[in-house]
N, CA, C and O of each residue as an XYZ file, in Angstrom:
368
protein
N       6.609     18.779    120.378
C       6.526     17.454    119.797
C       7.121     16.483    120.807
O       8.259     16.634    121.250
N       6.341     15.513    121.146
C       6.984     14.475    122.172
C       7.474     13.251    121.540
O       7.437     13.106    120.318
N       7.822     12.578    122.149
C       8.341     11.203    122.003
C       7.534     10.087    121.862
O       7.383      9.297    122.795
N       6.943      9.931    120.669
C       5.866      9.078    120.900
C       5.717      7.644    119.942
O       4.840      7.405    119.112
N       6.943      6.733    120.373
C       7.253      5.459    119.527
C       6.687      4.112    120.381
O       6.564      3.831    121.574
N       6.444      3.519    119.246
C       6.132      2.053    119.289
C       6.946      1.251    119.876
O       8.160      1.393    119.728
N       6.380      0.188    120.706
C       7.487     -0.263    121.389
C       8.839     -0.726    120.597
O       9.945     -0.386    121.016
N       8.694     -1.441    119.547
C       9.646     -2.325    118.759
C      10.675     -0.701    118.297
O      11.881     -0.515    118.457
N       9.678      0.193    117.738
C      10.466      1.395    117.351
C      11.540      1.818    118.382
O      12.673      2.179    118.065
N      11.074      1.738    119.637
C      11.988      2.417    120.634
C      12.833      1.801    121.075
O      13.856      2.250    121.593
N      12.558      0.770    120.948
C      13.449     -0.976    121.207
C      14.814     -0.921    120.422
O      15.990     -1.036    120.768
N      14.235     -0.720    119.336
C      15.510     -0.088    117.961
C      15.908      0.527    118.360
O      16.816      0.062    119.049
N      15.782      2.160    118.453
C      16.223      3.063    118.937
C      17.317      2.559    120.042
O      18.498      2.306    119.803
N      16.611      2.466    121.392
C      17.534      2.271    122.452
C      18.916      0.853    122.332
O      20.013      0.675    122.863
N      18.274      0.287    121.578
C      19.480     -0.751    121.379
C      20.854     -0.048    120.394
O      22.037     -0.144    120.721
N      20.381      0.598    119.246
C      21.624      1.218    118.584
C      22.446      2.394    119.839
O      23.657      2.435    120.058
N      21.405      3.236    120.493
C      22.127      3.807    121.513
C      22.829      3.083    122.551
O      23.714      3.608    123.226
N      22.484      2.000    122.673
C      23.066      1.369    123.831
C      24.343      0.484    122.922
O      25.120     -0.097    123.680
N      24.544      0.373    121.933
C      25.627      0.026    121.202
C      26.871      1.488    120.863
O      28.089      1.437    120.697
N      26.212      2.320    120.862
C      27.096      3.664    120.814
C      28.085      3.856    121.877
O      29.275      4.167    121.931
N      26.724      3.418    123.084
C      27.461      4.364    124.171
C      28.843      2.802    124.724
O      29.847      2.946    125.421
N      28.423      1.748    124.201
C      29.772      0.854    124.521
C      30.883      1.478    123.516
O      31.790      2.187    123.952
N      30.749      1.161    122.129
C      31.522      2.200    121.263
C      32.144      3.000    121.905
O      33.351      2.766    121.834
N      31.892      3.865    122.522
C      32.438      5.177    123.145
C      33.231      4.921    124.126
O      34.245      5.619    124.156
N      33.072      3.923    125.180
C      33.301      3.726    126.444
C      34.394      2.804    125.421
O      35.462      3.074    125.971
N      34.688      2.025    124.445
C      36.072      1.652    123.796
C      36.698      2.265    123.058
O      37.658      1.700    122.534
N      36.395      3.727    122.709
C      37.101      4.249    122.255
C      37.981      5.418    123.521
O      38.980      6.137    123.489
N      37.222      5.165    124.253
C      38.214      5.979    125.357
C      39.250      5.332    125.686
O      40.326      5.886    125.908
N      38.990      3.616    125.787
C      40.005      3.095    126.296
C      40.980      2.939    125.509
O      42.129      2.674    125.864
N      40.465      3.141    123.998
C      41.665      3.108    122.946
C      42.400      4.339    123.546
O      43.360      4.089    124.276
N      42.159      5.284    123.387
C      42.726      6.548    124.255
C      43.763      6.399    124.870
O      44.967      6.396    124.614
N      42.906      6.233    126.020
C      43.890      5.799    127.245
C      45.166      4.694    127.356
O      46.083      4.524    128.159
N      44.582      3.827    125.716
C      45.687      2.517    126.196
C      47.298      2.931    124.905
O      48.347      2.319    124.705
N      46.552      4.620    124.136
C      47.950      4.855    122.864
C      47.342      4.211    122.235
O      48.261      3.400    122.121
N      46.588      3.785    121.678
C      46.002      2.960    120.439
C      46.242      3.703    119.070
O      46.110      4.890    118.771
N      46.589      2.745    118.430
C      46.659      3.355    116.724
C      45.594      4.649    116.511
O      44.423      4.270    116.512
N      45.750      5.924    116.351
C      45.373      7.152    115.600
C      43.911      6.433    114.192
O      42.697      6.446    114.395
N      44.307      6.138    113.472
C      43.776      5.399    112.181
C      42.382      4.231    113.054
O      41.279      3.805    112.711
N      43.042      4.140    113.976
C      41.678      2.817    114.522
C      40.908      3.423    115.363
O      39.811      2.879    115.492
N      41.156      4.758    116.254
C      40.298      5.730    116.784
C      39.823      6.247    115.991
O      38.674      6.486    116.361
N      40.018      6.674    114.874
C      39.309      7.458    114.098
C      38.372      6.315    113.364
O      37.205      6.700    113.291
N      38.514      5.476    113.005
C      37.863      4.750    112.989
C      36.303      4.171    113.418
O      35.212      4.152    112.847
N      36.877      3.661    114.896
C      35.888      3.529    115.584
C      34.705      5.258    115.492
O      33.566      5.159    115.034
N      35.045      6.123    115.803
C      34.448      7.230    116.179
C      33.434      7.889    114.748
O      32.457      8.618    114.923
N      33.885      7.484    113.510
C      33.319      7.138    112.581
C      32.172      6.262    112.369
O      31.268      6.561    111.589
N      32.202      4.794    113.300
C      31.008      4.220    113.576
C      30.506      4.502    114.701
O      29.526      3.760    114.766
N      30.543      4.997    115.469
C      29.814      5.717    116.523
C      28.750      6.549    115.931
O      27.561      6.293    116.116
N      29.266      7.797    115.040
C      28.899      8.560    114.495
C      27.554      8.138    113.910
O      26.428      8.493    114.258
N      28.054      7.016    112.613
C      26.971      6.622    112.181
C      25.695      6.306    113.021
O      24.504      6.534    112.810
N      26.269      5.784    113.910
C      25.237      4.861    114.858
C      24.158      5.715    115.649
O      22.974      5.576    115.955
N      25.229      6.744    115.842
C      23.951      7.939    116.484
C      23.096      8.439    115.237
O      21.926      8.117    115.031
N      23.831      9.241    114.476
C      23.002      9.623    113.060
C      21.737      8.871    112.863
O      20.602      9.335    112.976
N      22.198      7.174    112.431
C      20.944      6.279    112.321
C      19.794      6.296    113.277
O      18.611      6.094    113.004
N      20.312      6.563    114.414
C      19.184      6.524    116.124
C      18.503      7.859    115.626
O      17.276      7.865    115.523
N      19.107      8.803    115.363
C      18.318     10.397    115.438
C      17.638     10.340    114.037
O      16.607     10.983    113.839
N      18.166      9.628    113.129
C      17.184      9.446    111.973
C      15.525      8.536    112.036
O      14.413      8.866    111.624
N      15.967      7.426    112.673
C      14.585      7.135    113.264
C      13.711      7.233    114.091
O      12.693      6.546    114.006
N      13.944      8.255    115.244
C      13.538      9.265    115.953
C      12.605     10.313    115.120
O      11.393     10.435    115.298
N      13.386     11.047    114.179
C      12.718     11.804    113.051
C      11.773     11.614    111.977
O      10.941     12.455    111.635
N      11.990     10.067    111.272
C      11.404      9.043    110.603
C       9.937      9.075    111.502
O       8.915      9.582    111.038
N      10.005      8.462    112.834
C       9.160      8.221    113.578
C       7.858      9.302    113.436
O       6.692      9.072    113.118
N       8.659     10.825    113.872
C       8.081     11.835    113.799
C       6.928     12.592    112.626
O       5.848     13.174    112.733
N       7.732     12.255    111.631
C       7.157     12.424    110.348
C       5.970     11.139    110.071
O       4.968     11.382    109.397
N       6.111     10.337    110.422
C       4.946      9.299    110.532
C       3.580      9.738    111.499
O       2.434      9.721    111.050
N       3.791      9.976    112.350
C       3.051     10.961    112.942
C       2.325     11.890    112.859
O       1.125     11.852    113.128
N       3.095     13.103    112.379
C       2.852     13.912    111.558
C       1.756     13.275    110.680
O       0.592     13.659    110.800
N       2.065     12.397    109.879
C       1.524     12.684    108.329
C      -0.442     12.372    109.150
O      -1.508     12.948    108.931
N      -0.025     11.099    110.170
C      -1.101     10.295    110.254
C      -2.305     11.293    110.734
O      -3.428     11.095    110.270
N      -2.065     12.466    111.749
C      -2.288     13.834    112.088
C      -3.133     14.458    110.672
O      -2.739     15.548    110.257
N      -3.848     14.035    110.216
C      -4.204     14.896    108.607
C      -5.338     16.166    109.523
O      -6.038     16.850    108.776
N      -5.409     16.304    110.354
C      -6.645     17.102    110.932
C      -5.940     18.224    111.395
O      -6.556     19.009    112.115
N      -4.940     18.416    111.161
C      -4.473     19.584    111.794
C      -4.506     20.761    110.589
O      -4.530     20.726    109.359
N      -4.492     21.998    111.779
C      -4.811     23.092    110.650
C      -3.465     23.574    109.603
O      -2.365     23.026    109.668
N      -3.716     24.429    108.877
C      -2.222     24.662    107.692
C      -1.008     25.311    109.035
O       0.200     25.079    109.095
N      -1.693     25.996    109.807
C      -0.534     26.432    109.879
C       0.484     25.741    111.215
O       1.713     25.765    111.280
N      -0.302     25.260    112.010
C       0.070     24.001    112.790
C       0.755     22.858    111.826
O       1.685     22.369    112.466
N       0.686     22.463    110.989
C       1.144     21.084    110.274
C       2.569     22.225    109.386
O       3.675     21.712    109.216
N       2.342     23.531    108.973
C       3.580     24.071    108.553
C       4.591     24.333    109.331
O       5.779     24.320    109.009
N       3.983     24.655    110.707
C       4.914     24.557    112.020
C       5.450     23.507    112.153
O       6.657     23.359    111.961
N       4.707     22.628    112.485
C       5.509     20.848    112.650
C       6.540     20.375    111.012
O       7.187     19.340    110.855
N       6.437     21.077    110.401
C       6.969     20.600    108.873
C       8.343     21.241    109.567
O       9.230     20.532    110.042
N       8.370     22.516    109.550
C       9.567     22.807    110.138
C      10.000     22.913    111.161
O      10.706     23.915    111.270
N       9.893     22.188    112.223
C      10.181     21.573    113.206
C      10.917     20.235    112.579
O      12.044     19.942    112.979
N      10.532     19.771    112.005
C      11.238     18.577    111.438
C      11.898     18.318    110.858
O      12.577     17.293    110.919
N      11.960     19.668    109.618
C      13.095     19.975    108.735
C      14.072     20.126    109.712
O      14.785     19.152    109.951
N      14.274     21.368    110.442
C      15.254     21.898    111.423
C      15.700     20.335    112.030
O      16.879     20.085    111.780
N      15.154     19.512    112.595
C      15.560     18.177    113.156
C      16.498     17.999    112.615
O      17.663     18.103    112.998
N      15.812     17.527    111.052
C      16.382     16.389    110.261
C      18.162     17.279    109.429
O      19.253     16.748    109.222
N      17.801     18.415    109.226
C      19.023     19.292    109.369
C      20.181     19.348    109.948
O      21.269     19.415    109.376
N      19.908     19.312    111.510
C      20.312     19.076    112.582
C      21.149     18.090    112.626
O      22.252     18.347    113.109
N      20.880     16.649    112.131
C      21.522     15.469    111.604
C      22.770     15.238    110.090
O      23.600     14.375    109.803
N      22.379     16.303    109.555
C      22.587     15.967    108.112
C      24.372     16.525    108.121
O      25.047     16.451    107.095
């Protein structure tokens, strides 16, 4: 299964990742600077989310796909079903 989003879709995508990975890069510095325990955990909590949400519409994406795919045979489309379960698992 490839990667196969709409621009605006991937636009989304890469912008929540590109909000993570600053997230991250301030929570190190909380780190590094002794920062309150309670406000690292914190932050790393919305990180979390933020990826979760990115890999959820990644998967979202997928399943759209999928569905639009109606020509595929049973056992190809039961393969991709769980391929996607396992994904969306993967997240949960």
């Amino acid at each position: 299964m490839e990667l196969d989003m709409a621009a605006d879709e991937l636009r989304s995508v890469l912008n929540r990742l590109r909000r993570a990975q600053g997230q991250i890069a301030g929570i190190i510095r909380m780190i590094e600077e002794g920062r309150d325990c309670e406000d690292v955990i914190t932050q790393l909590a919305a990180v979390s989310r933020a990826l979760d949400r990115a890999g959820f519409a990644i998967i979202a994406t997928g399943l759209q796909h999928c569905m639009a795919e109606g020509g595929q045979a049973d056992g190809d489309r039961d393969r991709m079903r769980a391929r996607l379960e396992k994904l969306f698992l993967s997240l949960a």
